[in-house]
C-alpha positions as CSV (number, residue, x, y, z in Angstrom):
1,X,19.6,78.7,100.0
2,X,20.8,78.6,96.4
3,X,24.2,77.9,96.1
4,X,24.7,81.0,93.7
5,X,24.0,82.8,97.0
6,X,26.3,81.6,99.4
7,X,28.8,84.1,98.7
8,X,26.4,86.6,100.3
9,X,27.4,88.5,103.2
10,X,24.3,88.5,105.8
11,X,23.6,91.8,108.0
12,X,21.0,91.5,110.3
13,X,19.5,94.7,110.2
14,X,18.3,96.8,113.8
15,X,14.2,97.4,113.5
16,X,13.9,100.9,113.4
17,X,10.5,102.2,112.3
18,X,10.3,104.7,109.1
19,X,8.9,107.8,109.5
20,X,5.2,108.0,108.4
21,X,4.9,109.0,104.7
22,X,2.2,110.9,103.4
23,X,2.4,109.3,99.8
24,X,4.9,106.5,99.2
25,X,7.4,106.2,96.4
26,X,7.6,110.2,95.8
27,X,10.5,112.8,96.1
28,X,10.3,115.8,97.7
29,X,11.4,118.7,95.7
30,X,14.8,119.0,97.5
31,X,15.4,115.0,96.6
32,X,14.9,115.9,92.8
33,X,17.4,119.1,93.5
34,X,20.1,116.8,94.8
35,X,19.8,114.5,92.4
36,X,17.8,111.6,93.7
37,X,16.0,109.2,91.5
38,X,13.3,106.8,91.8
39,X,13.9,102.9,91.0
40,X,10.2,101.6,91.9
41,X,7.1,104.5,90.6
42,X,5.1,102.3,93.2
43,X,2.6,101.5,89.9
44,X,4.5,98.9,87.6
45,X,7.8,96.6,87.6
46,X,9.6,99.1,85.0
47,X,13.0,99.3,84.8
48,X,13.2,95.8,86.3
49,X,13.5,92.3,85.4
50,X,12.2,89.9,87.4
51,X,11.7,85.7,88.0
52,X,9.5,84.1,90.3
53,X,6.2,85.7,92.1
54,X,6.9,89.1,91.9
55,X,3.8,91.5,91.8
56,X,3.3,95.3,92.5
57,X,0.2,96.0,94.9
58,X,-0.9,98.7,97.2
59,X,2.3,101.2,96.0
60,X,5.1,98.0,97.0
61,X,6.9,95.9,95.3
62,X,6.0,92.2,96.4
63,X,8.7,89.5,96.2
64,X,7.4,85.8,97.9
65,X,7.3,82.2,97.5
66,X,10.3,79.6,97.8
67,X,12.8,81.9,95.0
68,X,11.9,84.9,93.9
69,X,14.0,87.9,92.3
70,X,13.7,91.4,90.7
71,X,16.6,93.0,89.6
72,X,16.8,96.6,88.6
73,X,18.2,96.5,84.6
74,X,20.4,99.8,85.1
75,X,24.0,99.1,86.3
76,X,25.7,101.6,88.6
77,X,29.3,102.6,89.3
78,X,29.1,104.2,92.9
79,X,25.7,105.0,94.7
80,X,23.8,105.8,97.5
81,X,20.5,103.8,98.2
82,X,17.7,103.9,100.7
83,X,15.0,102.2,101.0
84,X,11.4,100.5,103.2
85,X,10.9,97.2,103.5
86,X,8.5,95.0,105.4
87,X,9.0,91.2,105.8
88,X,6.6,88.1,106.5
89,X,9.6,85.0,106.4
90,X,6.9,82.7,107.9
91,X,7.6,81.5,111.2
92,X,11.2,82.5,110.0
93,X,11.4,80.0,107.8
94,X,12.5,82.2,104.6
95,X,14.5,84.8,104.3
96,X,14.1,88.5,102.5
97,X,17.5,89.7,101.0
98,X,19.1,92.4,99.1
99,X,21.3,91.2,96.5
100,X,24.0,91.9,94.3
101,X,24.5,90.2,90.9
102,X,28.5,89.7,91.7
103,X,27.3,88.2,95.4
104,X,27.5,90.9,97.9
105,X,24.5,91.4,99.7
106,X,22.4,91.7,103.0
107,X,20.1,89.7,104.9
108,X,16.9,91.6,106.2
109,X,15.2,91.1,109.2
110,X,12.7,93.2,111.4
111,X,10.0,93.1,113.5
112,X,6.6,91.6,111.6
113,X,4.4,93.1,110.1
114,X,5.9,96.8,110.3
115,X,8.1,98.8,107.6
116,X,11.6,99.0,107.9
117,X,14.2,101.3,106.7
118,X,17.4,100.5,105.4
119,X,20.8,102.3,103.7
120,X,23.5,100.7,100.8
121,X,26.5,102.3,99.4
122,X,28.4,100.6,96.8
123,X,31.4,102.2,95.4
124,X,33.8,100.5,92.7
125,X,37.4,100.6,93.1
126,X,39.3,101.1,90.1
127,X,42.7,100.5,91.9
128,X,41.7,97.0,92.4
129,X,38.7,96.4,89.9
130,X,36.4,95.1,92.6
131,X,33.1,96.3,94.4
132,X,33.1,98.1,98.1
133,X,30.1,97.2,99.5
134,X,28.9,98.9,103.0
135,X,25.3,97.9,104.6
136,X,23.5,100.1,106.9
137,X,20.4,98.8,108.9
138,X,18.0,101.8,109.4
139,X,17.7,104.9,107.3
140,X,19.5,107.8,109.3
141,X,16.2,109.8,109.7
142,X,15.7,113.2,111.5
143,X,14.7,112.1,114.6
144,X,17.4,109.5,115.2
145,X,21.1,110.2,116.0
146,X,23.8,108.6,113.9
147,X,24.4,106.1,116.6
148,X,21.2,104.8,115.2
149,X,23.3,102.9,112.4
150,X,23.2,99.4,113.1
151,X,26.3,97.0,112.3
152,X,28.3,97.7,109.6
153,X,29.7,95.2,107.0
154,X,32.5,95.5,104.3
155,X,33.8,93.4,101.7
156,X,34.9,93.2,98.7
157,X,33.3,91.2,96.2
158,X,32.1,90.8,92.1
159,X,34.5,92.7,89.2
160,X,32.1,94.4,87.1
161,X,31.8,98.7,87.8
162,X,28.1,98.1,86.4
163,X,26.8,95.4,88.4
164,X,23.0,95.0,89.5
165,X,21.2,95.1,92.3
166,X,17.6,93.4,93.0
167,X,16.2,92.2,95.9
168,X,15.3,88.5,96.5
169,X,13.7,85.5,99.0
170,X,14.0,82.3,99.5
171,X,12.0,79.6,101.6
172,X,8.5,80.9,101.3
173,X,9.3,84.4,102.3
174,X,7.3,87.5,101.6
175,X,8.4,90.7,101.2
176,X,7.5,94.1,100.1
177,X,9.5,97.3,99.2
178,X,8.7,100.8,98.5
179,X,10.7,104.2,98.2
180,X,13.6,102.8,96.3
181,X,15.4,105.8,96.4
182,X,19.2,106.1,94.3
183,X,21.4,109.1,95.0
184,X,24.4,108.7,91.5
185,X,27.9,109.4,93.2
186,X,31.4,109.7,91.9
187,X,33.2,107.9,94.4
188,X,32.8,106.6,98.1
189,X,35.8,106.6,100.7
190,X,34.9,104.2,103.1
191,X,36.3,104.0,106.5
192,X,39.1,101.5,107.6
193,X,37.5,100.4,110.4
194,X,33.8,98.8,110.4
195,X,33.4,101.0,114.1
196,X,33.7,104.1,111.8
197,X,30.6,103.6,110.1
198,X,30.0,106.5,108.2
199,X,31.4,106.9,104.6
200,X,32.6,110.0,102.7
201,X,30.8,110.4,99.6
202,X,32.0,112.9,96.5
203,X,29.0,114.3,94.5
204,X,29.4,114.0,91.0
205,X,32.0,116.1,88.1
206,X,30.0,119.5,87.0
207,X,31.2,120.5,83.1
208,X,30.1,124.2,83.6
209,X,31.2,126.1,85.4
210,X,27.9,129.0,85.7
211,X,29.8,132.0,84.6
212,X,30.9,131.4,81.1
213,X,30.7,128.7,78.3
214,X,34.6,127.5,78.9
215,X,34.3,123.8,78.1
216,X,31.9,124.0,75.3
217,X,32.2,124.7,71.5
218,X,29.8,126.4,69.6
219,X,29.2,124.5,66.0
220,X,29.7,127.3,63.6
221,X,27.5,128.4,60.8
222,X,23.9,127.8,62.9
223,X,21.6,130.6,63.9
224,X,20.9,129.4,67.5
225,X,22.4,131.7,70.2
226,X,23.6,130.3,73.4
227,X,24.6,132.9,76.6
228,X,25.1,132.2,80.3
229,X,22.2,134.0,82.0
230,X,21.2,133.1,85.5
231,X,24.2,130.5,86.4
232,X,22.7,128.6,83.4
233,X,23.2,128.2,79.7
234,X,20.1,129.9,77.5
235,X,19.9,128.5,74.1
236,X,17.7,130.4,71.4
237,X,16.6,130.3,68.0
238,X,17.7,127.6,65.9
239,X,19.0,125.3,64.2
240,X,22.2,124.9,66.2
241,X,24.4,122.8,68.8
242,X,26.6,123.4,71.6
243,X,29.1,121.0,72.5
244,X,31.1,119.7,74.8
245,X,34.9,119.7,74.3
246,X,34.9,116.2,76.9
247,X,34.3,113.2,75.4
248,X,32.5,110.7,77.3
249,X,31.4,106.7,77.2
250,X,29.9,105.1,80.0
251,X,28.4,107.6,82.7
252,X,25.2,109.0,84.7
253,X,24.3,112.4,84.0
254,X,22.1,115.3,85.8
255,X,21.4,118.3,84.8
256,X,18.0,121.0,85.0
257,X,16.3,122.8,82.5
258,X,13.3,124.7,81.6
259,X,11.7,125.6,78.3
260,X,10.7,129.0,78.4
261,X,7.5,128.4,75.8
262,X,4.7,126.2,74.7
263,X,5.9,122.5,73.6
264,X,9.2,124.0,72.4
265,X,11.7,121.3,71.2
266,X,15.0,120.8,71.9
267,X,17.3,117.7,73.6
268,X,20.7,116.5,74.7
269,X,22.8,114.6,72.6
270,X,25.4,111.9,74.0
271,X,28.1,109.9,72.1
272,X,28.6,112.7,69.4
273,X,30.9,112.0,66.8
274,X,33.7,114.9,66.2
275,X,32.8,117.5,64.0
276,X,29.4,116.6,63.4
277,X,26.2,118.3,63.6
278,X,23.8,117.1,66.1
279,X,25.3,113.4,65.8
280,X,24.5,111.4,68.4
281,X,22.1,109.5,70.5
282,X,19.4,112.2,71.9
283,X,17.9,112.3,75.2
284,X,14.2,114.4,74.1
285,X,13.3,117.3,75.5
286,X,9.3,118.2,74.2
287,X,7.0,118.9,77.1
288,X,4.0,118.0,74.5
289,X,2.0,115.3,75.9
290,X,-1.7,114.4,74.7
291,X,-4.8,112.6,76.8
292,X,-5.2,110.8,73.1
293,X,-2.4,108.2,72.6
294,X,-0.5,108.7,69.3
295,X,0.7,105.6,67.1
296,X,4.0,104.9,67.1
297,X,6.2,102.2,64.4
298,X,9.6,101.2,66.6
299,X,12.3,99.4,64.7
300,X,12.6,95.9,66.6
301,X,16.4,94.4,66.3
302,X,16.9,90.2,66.9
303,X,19.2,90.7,70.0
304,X,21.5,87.8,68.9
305,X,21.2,88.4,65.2
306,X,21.1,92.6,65.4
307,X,19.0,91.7,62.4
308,X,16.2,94.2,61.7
309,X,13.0,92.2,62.1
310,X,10.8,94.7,61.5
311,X,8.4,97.9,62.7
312,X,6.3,97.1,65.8
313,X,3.3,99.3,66.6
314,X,2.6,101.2,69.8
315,X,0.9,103.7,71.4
316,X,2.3,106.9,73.8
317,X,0.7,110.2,74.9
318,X,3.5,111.8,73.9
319,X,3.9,114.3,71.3
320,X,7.1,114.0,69.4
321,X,8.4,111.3,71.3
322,X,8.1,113.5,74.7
323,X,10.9,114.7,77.4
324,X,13.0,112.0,78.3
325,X,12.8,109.7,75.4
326,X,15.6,108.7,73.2
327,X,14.3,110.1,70.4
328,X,13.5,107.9,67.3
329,X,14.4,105.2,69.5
330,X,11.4,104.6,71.9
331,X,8.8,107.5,73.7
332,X,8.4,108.8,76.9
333,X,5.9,106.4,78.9
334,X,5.0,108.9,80.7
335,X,5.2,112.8,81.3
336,X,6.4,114.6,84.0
337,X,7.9,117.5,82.8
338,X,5.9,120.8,82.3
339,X,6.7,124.3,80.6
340,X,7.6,127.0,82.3
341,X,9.2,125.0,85.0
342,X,12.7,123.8,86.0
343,X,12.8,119.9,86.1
344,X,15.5,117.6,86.6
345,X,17.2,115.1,84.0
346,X,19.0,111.6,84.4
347,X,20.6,109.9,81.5
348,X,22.2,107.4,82.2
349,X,24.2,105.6,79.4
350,X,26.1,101.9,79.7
351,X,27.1,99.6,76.8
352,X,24.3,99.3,74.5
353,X,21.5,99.8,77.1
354,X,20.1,103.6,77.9
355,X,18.2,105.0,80.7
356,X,16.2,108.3,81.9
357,X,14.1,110.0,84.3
358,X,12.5,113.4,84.1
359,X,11.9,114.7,87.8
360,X,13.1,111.2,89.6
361,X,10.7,108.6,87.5
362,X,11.9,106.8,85.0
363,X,10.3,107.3,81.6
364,X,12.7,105.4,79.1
365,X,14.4,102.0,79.4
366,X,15.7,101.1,76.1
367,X,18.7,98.5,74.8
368,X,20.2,99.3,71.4
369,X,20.2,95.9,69.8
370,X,21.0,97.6,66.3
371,X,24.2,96.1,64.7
372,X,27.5,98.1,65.7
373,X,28.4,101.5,64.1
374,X,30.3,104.6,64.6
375,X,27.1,106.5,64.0
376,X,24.3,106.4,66.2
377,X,21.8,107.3,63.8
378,X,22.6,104.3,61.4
379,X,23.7,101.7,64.1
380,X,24.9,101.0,67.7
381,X,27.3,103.5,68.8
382,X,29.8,102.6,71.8
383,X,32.6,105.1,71.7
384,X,32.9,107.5,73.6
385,X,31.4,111.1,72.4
386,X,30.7,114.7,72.9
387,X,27.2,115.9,75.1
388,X,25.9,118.5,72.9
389,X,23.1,120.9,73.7
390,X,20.3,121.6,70.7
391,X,19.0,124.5,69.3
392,X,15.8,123.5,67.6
393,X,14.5,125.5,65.4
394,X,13.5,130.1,65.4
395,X,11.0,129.0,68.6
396,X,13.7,127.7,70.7
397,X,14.4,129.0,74.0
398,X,15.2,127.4,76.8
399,X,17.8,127.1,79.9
400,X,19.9,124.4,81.0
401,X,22.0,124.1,84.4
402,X,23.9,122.4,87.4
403,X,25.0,120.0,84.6
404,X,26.9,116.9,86.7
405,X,28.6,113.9,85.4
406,X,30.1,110.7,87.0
407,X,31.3,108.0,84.9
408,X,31.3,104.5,84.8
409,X,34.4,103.2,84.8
């Protein structure tokens, strides 16, 4: 094994069949409601880099040969993850892993041939500045008490709050994962003793409160009207912009919403500077999408130099860069948002690099490469900033609720 390895701490996970899925790498709609994502769409390897023989087939990720890797691009602070696997290590020859970036990680093992289910968390401890990293070997399904945990490991390793995770083999291993599923936390207590397996996890920070707008600013002299109806926060008309009084950096946030009309436009902003209008980075929300794909020039920035190099051409269904895009910045891929219906939203924002899913799929991986600036609109922003909602234009109308935050610290 690769000596940038041997820091790993190997699990030998209990074979405990999944349950039988009717469609792999999909939520149910009580996953999107608590705030699951997907990491894997079961189609392409986006949202991950990856090195070695790596290939997506039959709805898995495929990892084989002597060294392969794919790491997922978006850092995490604390997390919940579950996911199936099913390994071929050749006469047990190789070896199928999952892998942290800072060297914690998990060797897994199972019966041939069949799918496996497994279950991370990986909390960050601000008190020391180092990872908490608990392994479980079988997904806690319905059917199986919570005796069915296999062993449990802890330690603490790595000293970044955003490190990655991938999965990885070595020696001529194959192996193949599906339903990578991600649950954003604020914080995991784990248990003193590795006999008391199970963890305490904290959901993330809601900012409103479902009664009234305490918390948030109205900018003055706009025409949009915002009002709590419903437990959630109705925006109409336009031009305007509802702010948070918060400011925040680093973080994963989730919230719902629902426009109430045909392709009506409006977004959340991130990163706002203080007394500014709509200044920020904007997460889209535009349920337009088109069976024609539309042209797009995207500004390409040298990632060394943050030298512009120039405009590169592509090609999107979406209509006005679609929901979930960072608008101006790069289009939805793909849509899976629709009017008239409430659908979930993840932005995730870390450094220069900016991630979201509409509904649990990822739609937008993008890495600001623009030189620094306290403006997002003219340059790289990475101060901390208010979340704003937008009042479009006279069309707008739409809802937003069960806003939840977590950040990275």
């Amino acid at each position: 094994m690769s000596r940038l390895f041997l820091t790993l701490l190997f699990v030998v996970a209990i074979a405990v069949p999944c349950r039988a899925q009717a469609k792999p790498n999909t939520l149910t709609p009580k996953e999107i409601a608590d705030g699951w994502i997907l990491l894997f769409d079961g189609e392409t390897t986006f949202g991950w880099s990856h090195d070695g023989e790596v290939s997506v087939a039959d709805g898995s990720l495929i990892l084989s040969g002597e060294k392969s890797s794919a790491f997922h691009g978006t850092g995490w602070g604390s997390f919940e993850l579950k996911f199936d696997y099913r390994l071929d290590n050749r006469k047990n020859k190789g070896s199928g892993n999952l892998g942290m970036k800072s060297g914690a990680g998990g060797q897994l093992a199972g019966e041939k041939g069949k799918w496996q289910g497994s279950r991370v968390y990986y909390d960050f401890d601000p008190k020391t500045n180092r990872f908490v990293f608990q392994y479980r070997d079988a997904i806690e399904l319905p059917d199986i008490a919570a005796e069915g945990y296999g062993r449990v490991a802890q330690k603490r390793l790595g000293n970044s709050p955003t490190d990655q995770f991938g999965f990885l083999t070595f020696r001529d291993a194959k192996l193949e994962v599906r339903n990578i599923k991600l649950l954003p936390l604020a914080r995991i207590t784990f248990a003193p003793k590795a006999e008391d397996y199970r963890p305490r996890t904290f959901p993330m920070t809601s900012f409103f409160n479902g009664k009234d707008l305490a918390g948030w600013n109205v900018f003055p002299g706009k025409k949009s009207k915002f009002a709590v109806i419903d437990n959630a926060i109705n925006v109409k008309d336009g031009p305007g912009d509802l702010q948070t009084v918060g400011k925040y950096k680093d973080f994963v946030l989730q919230l719902d919403a629902i426009s109430n009309g045909k392709h009506l436009n409006s977004g959340l902003f991130f990163r706002c500077r203080d007394g500014e209008y709509q200044n920020g980075y904007e997460a889209q929300i535009h349920n337009g999408f088109a069976e024609t794909p539309k042209k797009y020039l995207l500004e390409e920035y040298d990632p060394k130099t943050n030298k512009l190099i120039g405009k590169k051409e592509t090609h999107y269904t979406a209509t006005d860069f679609g929901t979930g895009a960072i608008y101006r910045r790069v289009p939805a891929r793909k849509q899976m948002s629709k009017d008239g219906e409430w659908f979930g939203m993840t932005v995730v924002a870390q450094g220069n690099r900016f991630a979201t899913w509409v509904n649990g799929i990822q739609v937008t991986d993008w890495t600001d490469h623009r030189p620094k600036s306290d403006n997002a609109r003219t340059g790289c922003r990475l101060e901390a900033g208010h979340i704003s909602i937008q009042g479009h234009d006279p069309t707008t109308d739409l809802s937003f609720r069960n806003f939840r935050i977590a950040e990275i610290k």
